[in-house]
N, CA and C atoms as a LAMMPS dump frame, in Angstrom:
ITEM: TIMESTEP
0
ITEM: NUMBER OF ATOMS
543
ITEM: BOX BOUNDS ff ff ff
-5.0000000000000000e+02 5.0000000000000000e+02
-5.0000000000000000e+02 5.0000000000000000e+02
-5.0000000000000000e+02 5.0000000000000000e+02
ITEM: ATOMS id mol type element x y z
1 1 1 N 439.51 409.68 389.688
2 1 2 C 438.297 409.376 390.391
3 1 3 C 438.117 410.45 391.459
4 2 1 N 437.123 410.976 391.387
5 2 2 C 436.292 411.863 392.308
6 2 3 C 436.302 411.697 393.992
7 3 1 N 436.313 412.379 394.813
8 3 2 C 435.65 411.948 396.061
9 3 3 C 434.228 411.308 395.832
10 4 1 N 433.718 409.997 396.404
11 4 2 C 432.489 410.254 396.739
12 4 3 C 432.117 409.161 395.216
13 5 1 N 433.229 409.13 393.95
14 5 2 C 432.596 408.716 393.037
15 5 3 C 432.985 406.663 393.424
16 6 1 N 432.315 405.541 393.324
17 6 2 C 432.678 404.5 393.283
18 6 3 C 433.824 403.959 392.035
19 7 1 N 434.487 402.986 391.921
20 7 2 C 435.156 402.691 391.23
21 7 3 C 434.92 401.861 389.904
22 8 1 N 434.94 402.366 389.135
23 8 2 C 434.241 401.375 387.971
24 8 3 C 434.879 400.211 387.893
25 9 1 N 434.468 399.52 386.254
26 9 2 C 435.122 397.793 386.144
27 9 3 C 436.588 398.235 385.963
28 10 1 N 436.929 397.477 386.755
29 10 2 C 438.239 397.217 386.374
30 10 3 C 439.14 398.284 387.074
31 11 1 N 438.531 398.738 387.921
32 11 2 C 439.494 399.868 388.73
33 11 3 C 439.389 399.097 390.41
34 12 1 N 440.896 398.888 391.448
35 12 2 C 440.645 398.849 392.288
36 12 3 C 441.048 399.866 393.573
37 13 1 N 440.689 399.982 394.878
38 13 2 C 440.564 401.051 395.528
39 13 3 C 442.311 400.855 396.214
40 14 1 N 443.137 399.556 396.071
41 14 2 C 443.822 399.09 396.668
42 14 3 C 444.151 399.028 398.318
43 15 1 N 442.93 398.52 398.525
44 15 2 C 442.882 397.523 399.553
45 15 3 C 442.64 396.641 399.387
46 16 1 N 443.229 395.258 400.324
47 16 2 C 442.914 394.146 399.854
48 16 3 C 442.533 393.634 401.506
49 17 1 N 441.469 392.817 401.548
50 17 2 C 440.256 392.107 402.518
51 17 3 C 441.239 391.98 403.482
52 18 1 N 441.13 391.777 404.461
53 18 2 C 442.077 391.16 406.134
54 18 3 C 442.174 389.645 405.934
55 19 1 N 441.449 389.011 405.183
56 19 2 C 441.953 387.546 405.309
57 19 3 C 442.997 387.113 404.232
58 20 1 N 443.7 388.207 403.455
59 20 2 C 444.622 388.139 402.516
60 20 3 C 445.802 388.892 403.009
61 21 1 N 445.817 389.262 404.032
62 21 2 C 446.81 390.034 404.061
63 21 3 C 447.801 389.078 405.764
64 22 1 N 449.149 389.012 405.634
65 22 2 C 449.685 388.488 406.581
66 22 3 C 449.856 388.393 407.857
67 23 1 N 449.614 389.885 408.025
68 23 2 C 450.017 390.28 409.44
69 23 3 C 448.614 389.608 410.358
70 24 1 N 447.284 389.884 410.288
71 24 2 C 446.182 389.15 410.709
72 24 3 C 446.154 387.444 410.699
73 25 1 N 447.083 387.023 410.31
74 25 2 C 447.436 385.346 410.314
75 25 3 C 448.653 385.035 411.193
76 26 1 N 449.774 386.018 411.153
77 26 2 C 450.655 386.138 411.978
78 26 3 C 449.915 386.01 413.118
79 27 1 N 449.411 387.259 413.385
80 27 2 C 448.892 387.495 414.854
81 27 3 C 448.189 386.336 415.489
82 28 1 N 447.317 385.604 414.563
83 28 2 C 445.861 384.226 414.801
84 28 3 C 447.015 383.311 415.029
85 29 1 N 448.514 383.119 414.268
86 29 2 C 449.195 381.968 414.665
87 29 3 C 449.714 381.803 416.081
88 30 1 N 450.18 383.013 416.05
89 30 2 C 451.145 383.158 417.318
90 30 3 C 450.594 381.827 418.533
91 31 1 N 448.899 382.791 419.222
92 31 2 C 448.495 381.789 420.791
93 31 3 C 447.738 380.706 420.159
94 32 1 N 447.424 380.914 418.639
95 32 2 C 447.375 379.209 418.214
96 32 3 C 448.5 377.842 418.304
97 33 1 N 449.392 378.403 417.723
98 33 2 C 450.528 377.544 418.132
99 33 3 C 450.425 377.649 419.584
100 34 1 N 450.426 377.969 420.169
101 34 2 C 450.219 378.007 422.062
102 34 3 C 449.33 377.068 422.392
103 35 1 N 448.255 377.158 422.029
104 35 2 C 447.071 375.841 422.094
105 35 3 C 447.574 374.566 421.673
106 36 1 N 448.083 374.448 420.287
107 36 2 C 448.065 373.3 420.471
108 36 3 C 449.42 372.652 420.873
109 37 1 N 450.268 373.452 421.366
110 37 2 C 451.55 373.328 422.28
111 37 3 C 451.046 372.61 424.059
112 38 1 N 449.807 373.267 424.375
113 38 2 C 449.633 373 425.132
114 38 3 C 449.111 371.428 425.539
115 39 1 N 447.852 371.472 424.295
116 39 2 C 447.691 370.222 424.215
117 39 3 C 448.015 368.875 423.722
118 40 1 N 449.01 369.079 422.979
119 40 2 C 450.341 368.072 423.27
120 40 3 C 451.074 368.152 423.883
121 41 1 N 451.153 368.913 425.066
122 41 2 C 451.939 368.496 426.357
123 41 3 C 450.852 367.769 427.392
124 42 1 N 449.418 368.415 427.658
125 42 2 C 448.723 367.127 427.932
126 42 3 C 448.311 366.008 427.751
127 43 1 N 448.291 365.789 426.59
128 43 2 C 448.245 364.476 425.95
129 43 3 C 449.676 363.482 426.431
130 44 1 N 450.798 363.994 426.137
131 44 2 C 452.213 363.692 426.948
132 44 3 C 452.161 363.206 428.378
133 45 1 N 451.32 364.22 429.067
134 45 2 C 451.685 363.95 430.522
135 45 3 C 450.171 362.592 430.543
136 46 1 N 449.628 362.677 429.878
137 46 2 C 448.717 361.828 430.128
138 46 3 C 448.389 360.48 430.122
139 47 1 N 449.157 360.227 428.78
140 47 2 C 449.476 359.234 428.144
141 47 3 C 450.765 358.557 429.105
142 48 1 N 451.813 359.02 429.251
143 48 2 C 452.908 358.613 429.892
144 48 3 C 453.36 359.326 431.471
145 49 1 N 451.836 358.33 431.806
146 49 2 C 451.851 359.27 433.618
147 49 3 C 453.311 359.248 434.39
148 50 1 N 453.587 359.456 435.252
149 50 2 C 454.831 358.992 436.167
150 50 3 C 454.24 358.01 436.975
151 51 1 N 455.433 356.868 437.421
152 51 2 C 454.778 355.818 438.096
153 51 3 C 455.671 355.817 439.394
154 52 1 N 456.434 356.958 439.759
155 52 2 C 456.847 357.4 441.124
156 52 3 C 455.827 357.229 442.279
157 53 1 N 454.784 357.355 441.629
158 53 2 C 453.922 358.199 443.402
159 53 3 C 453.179 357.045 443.326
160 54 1 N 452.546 356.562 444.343
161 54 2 C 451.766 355.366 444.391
162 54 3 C 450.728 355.909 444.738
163 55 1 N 449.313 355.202 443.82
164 55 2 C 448.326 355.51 443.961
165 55 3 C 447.461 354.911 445.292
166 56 1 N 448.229 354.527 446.551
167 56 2 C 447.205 353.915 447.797
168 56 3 C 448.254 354.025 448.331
169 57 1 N 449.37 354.899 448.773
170 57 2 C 450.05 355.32 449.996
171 57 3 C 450.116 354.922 451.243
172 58 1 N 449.063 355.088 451.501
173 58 2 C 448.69 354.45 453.187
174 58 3 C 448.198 352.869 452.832
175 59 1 N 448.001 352.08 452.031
176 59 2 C 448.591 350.735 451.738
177 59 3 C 449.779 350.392 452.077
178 60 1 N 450.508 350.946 450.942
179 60 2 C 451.99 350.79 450.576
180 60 3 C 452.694 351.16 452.181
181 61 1 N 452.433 352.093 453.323
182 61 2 C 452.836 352.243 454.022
183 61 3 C 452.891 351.106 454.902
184 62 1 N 451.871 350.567 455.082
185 62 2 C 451.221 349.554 455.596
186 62 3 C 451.966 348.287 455.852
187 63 1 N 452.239 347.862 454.761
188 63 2 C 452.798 346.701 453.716
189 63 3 C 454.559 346.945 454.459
190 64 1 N 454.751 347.977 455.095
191 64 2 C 455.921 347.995 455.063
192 64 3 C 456.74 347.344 456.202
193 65 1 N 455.576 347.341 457.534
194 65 2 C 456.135 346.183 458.811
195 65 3 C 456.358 345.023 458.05
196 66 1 N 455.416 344.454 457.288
197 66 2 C 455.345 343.203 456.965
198 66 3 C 456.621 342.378 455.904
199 67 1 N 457.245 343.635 455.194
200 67 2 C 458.122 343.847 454.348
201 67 3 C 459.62 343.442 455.226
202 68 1 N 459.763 344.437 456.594
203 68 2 C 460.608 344.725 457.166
204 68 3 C 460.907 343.126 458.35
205 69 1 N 459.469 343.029 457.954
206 69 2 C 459.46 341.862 459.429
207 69 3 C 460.308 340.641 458.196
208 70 1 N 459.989 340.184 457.579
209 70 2 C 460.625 339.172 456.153
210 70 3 C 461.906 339.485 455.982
211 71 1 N 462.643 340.084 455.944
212 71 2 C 463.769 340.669 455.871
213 71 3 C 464.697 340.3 457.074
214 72 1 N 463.888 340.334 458.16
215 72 2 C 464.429 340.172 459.887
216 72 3 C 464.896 338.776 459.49
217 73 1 N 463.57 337.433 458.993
218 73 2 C 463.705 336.834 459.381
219 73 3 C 464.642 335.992 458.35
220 74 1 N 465.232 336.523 456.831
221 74 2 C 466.034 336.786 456.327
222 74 3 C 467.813 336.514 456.726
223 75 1 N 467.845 337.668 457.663
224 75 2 C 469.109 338.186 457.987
225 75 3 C 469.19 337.178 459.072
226 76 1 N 468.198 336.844 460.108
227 76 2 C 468.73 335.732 461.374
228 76 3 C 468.913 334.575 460.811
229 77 1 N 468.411 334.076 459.739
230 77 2 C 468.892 332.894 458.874
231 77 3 C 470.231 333.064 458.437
232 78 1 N 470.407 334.668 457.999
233 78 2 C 472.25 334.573 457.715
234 78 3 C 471.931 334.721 455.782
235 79 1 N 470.733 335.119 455.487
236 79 2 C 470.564 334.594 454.007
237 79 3 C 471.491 335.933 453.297
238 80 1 N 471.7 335.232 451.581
239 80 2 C 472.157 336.725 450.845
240 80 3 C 472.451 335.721 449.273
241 81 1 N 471.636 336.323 448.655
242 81 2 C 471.866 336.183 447.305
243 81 3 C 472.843 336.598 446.103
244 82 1 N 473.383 336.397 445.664
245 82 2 C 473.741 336.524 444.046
246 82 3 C 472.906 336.083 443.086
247 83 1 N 473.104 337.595 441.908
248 83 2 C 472.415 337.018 440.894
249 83 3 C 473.61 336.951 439.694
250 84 1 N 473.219 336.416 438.76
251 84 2 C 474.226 335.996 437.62
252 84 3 C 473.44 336.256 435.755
253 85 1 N 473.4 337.078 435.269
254 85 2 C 472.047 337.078 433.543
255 85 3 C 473.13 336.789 432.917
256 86 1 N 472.792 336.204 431.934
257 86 2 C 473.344 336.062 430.856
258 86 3 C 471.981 335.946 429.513
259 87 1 N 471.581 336.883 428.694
260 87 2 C 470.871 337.114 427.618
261 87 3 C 469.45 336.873 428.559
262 88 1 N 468.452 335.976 428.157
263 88 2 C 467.46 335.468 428.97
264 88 3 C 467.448 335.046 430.042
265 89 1 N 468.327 334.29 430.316
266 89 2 C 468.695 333.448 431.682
267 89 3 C 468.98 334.114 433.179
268 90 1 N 468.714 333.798 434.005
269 90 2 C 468.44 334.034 435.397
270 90 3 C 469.235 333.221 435.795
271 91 1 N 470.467 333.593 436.711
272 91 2 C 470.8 332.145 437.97
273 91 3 C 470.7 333.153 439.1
274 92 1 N 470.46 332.528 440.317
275 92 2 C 470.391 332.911 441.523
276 92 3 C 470.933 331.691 442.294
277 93 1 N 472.271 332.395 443.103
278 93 2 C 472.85 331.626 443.896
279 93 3 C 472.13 332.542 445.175
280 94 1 N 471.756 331.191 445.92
281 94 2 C 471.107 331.532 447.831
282 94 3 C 472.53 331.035 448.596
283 95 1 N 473.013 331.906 449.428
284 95 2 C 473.56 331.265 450.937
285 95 3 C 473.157 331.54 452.043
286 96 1 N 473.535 330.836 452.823
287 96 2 C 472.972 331.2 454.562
288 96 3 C 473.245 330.165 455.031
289 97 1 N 472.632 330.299 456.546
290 97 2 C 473.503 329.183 457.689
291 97 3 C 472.615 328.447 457.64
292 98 1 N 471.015 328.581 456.964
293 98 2 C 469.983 327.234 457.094
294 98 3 C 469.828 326.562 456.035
295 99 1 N 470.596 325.344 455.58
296 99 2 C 470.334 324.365 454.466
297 99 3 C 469.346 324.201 454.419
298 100 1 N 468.419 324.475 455.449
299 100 2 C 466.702 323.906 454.779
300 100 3 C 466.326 325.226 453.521
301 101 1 N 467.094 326.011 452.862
302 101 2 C 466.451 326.811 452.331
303 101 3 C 467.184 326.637 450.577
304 102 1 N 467.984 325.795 450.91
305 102 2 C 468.818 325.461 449.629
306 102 3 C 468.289 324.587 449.363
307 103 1 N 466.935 323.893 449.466
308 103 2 C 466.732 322.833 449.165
309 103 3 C 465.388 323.428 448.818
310 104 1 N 464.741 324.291 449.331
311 104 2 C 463.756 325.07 448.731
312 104 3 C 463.391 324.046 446.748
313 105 1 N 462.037 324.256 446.354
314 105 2 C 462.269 323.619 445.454
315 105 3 C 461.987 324.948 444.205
316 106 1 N 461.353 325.876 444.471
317 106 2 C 461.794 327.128 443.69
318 106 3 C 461.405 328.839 444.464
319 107 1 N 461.981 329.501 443.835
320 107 2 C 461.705 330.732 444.457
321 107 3 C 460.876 331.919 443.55
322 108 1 N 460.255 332.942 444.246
323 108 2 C 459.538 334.075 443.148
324 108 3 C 460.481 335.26 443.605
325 109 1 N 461.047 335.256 442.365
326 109 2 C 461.871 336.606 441.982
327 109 3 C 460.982 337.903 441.542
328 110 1 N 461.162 338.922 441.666
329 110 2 C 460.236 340.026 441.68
330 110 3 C 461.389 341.003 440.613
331 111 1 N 461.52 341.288 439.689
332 111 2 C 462.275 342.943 439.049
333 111 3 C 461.424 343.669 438.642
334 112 1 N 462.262 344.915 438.849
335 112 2 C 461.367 346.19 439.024
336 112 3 C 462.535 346.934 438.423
337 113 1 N 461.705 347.883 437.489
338 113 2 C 462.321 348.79 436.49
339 113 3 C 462.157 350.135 437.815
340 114 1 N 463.032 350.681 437.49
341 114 2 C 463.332 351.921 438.822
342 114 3 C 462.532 353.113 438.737
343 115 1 N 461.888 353.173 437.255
344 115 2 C 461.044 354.183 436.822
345 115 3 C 459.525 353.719 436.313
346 116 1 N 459.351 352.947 436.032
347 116 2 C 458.551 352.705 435.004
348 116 3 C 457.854 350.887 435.584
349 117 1 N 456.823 350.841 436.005
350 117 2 C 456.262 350.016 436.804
351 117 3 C 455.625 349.052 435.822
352 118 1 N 455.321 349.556 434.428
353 118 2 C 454.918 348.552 433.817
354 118 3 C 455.603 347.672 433.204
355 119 1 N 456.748 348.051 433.666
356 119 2 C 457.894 347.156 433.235
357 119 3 C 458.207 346.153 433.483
358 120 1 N 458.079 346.33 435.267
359 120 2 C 458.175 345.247 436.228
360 120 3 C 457.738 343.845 435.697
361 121 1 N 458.197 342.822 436.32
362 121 2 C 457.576 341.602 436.269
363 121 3 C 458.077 340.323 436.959
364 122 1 N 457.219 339.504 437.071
365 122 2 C 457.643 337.986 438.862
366 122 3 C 457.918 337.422 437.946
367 123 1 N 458.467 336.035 438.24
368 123 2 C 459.051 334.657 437.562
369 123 3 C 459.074 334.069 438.417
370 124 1 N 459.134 332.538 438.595
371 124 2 C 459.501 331.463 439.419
372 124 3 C 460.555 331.053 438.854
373 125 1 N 461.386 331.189 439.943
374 125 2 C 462.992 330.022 439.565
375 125 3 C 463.054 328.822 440.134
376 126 1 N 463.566 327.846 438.941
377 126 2 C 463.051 325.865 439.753
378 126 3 C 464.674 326.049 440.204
379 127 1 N 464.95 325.085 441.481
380 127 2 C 466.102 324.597 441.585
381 127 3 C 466.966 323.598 441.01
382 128 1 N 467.905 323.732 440.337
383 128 2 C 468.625 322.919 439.561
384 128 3 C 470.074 322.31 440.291
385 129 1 N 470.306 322.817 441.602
386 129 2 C 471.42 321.929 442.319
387 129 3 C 470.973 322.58 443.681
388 130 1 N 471.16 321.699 445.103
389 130 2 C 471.329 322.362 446.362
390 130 3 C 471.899 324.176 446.459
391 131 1 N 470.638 324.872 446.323
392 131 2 C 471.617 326.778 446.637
393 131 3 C 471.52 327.461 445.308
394 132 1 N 470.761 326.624 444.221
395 132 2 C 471.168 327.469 442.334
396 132 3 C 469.535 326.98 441.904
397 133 1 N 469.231 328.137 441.518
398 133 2 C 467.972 328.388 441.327
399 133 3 C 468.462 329.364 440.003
400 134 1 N 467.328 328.353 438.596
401 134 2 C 467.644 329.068 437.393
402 134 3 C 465.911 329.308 436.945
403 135 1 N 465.739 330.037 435.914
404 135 2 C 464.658 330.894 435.202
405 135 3 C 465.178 331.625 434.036
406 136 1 N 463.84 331.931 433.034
407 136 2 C 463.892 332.565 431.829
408 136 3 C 463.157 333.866 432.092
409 137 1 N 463.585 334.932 431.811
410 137 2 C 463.14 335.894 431.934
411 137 3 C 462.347 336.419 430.993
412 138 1 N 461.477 337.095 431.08
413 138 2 C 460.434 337.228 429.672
414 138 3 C 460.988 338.401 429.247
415 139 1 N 461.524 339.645 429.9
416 139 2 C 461.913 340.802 429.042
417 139 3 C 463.255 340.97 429.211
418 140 1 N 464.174 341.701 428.999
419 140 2 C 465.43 342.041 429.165
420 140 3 C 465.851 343.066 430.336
421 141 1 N 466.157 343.055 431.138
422 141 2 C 466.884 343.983 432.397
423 141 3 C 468.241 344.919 431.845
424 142 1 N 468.793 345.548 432.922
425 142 2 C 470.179 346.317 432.915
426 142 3 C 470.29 346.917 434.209
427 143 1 N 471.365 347.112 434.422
428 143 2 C 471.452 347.627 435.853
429 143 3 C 470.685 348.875 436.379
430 144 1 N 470.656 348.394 437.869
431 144 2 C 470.278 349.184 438.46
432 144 3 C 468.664 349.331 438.355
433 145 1 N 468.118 347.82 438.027
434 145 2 C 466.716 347.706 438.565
435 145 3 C 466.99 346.794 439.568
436 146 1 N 465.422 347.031 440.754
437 146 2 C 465.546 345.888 441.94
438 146 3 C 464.856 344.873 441.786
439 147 1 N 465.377 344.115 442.705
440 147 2 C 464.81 342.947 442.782
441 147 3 C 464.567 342.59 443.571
442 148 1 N 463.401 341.531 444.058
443 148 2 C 463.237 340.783 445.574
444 148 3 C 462.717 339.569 444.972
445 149 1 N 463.452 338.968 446.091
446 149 2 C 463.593 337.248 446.503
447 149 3 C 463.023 337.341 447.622
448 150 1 N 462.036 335.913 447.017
449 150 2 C 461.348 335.232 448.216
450 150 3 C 460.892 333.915 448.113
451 151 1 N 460.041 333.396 449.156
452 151 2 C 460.66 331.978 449.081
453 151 3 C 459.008 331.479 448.81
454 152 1 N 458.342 330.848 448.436
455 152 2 C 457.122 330.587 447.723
456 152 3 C 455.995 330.613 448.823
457 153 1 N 456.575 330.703 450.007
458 153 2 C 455.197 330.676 451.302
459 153 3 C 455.415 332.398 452.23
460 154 1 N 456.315 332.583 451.217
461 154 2 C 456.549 334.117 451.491
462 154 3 C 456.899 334.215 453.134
463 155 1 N 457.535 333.599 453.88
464 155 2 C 458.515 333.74 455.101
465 155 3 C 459.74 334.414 455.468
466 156 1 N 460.157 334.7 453.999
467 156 2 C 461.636 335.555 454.028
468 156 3 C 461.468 336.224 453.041
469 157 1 N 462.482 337.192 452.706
470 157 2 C 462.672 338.031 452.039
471 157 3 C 464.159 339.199 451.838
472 158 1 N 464.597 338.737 450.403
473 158 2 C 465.726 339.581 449.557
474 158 3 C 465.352 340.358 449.394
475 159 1 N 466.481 341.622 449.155
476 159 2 C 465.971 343.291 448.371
477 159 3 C 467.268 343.05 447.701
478 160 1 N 467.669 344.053 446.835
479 160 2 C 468.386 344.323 445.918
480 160 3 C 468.908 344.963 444.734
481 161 1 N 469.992 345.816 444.278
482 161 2 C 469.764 346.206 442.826
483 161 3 C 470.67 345.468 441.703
484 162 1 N 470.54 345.302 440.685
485 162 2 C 470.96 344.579 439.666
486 162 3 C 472.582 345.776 439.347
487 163 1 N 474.253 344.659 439.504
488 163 2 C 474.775 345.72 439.292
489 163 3 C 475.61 345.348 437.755
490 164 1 N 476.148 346.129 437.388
491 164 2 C 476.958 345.488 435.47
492 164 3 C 477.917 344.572 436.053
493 165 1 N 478.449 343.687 437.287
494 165 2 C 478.679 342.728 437.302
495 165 3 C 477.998 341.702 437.217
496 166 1 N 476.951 341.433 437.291
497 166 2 C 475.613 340.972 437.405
498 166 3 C 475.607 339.89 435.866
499 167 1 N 475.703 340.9 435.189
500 167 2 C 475.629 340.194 433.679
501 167 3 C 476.744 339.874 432.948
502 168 1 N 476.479 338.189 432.807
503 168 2 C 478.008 337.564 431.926
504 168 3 C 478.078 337.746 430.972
505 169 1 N 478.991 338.391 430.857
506 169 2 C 479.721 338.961 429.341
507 169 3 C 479.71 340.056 428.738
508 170 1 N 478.805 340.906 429.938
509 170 2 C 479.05 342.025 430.171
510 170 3 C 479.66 343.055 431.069
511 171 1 N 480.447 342.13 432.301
512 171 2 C 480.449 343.045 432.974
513 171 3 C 482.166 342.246 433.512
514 172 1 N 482.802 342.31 434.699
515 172 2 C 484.341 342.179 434.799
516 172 3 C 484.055 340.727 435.237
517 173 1 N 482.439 340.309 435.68
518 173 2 C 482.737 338.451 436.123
519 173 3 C 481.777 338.504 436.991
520 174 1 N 481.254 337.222 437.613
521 174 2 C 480.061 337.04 438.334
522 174 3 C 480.158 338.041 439.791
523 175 1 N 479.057 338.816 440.403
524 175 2 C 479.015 338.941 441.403
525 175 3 C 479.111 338.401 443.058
526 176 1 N 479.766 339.149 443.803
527 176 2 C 479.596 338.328 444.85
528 176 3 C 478.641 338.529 445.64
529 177 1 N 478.481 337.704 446.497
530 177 2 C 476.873 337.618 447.172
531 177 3 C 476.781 339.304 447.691
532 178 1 N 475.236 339.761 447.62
533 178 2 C 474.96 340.709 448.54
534 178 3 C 474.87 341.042 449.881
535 179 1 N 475.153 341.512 450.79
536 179 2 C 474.363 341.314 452.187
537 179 3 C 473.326 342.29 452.613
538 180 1 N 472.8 341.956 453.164
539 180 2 C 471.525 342.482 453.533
540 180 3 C 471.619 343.665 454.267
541 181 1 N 470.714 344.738 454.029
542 181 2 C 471.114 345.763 454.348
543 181 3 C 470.788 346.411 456.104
């Protein structure tokens, strides 16, 4: 074939088009994969926000005399809980120097997953002897979530973390009471 002459049937010039050839798909993959790297990491962070930071701060700050003041009146009572799980079950042993609180007729327990807020969840525990307050728990715990106790007109107030003595039959045997910090 000639300069200048075209290629008849059946003859080709051997080139073949850019959308057949690899290296031009290489290159389009590369910051494609980047895109959608990216946007399944937003979708990630989006979907599964962090529940560290509280969304009303200066609330939560707020909330915190009132927190601290419950606690006071707590500790001048002499109060301090044990807790006891076994599978579903909740016991909470109360002591302190005021029997009017063992007679309480139930309490609202508060757990809180340490990460993850939707986890959390209240219960009421009925009293089943002077000081033993039992409940069913709707989800399953493990150590090292908190908890707060309080008393149904909200006048006092427990803090706490759940420890692997905590749970029977899992751990070396029931806990002994906490004290207040």
């Amino acid at each position: 074939m000639a300069i200048g002459e075209s290629p008849g049937p059946g003859q080709t010039t051997g080139t073949v088009p850019w959308y057949r050839q690899f290296w031009p798909w290489f290159l389009i993959a590369l910051p494609g994969s980047v895109v959608i790297a990216g946007l399944s990491t937003l979708y990630i962070a989006n979907r599964h926000a962090d529940d560290l930071v509280a969304d009303d701060y200066y609330k939560d700050g707020l909330a915190i005399n009132a927190q601290l003041e419950k606690q006071s009146v707590a500790a001048d009572r002499g109060l301090r809980a044990s807790l006891q799980i076994l599978d579903s079950r909740i016991q909470v042993r109360l002591y302190g120097d005021d029997n009017t609180v063992a007679y309480e007729p139930s309490l609202n327990l508060q757990l809180s997953h340490p990460l993850e807020a939707d986890r959390d969840f209240r219960l009421e525990l009925q009293r089943v002897a002077p000081g033993l307050f039992d409940g069913t728990m709707p989800a399953s715990v493990a150590p090292n979530w908190h908890w707060t106790l309080e008393d149904p007109q909200g006048n006092w107030r427990l803090d706490g973390s759940l420890v692997a003595q905590s749970f029977l039959g899992g751990g070396p045997g029931p806990s002994e009471p906490e004290a207040l910090p």
